[in-house]
N, C-alpha and C positions, 0 to 999 in steps of 0.2 A: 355622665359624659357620653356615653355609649348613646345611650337616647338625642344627645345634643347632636352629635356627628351622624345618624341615621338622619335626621332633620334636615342638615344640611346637603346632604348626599340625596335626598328626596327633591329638594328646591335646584340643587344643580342639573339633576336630571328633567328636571321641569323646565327648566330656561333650553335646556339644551333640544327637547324635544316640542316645543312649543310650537316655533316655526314648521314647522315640518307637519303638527297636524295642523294647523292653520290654513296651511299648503293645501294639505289632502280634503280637507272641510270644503276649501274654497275649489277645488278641481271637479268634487264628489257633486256639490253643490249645481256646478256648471256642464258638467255633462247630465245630472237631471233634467235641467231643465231644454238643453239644445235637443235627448233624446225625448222628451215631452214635446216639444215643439217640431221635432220631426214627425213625431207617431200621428203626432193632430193634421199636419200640413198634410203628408201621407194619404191618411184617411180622407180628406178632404177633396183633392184631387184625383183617388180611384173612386168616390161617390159622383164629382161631378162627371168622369168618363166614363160611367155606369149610366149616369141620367141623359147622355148627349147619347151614349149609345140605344138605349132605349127609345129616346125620340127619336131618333133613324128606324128603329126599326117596326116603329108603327106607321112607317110613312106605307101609306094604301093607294094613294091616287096623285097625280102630276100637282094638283092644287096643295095637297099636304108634304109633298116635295118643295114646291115652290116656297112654300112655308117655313120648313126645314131651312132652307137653302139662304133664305131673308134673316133669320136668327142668327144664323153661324157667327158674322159680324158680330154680333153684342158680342154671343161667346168669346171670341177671340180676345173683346177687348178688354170684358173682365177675367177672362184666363191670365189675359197680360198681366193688366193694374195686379192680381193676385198674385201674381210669380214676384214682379217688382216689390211690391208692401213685404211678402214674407223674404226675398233677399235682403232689403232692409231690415226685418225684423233679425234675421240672423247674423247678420253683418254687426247691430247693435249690441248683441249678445259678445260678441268676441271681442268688439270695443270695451265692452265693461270688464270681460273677464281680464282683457290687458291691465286696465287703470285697477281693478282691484289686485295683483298679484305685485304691479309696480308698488302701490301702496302698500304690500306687506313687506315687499321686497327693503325699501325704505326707511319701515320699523324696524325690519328685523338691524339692519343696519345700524343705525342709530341705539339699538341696544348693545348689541357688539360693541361696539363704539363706547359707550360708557361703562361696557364691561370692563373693554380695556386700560380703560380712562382711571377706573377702582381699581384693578391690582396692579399699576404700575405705579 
């Protein structure tokens, strides 16, 4: 009997604690990857402010100035599109991690719910 009642007091504790790492799985889960995707974007943008800086500073004559000077535009325009794409990209991160926590939110609910539902 002893053995029967540890079983159940193991499976209660199971249901009771479930949620919660679910919770933490899915939080742990989502800050991995938004600080992965920060360290990348990061790196990305002090490489290309490293390589624009360098281009400036080989400018040696008015003609490799003027050069310099005709580039900046691209720059700016892909500096743009890539600020825009990676606010997107992170913006979609937060959208999912909403609809994924709504979705546990929901289970968990719906278990509760038939929990209740059995001992009353």
């Amino acid at each position: 009997m002893s053995s029967n009642v540890n079983k159940i007091f193991e499976q209660q504790i199971e249901q009771i604690t479930a949620p919660a790492r679910k919770f933490a799985e899915l939080a742990l889960s989502h800050a991995e990857k938004v600080s992965a995707f920060q360290t990348e974007v990061a790196r990305d943008y002090i490489l290309m402010g490293v390589g624009y800086a360098k281009e400036a500073a080989a400018i040696d004559s008015p003609e490799s100035l003027q050069k310099w000077l005709s580039g900046r535009s691209n720059a700016v325009q892909s500096v743009g599109k890539r600020v825009g794409d990676d606010v997107q990209t992170f913006l979609g991160y937060g959208r999912e991690y909403a609809e994924q926590t709504s979705k546990l939110t929901r289970e968990q609910i719906e278990t509760v719910s038939k929990t209740v539902d059995r001992a009353a």
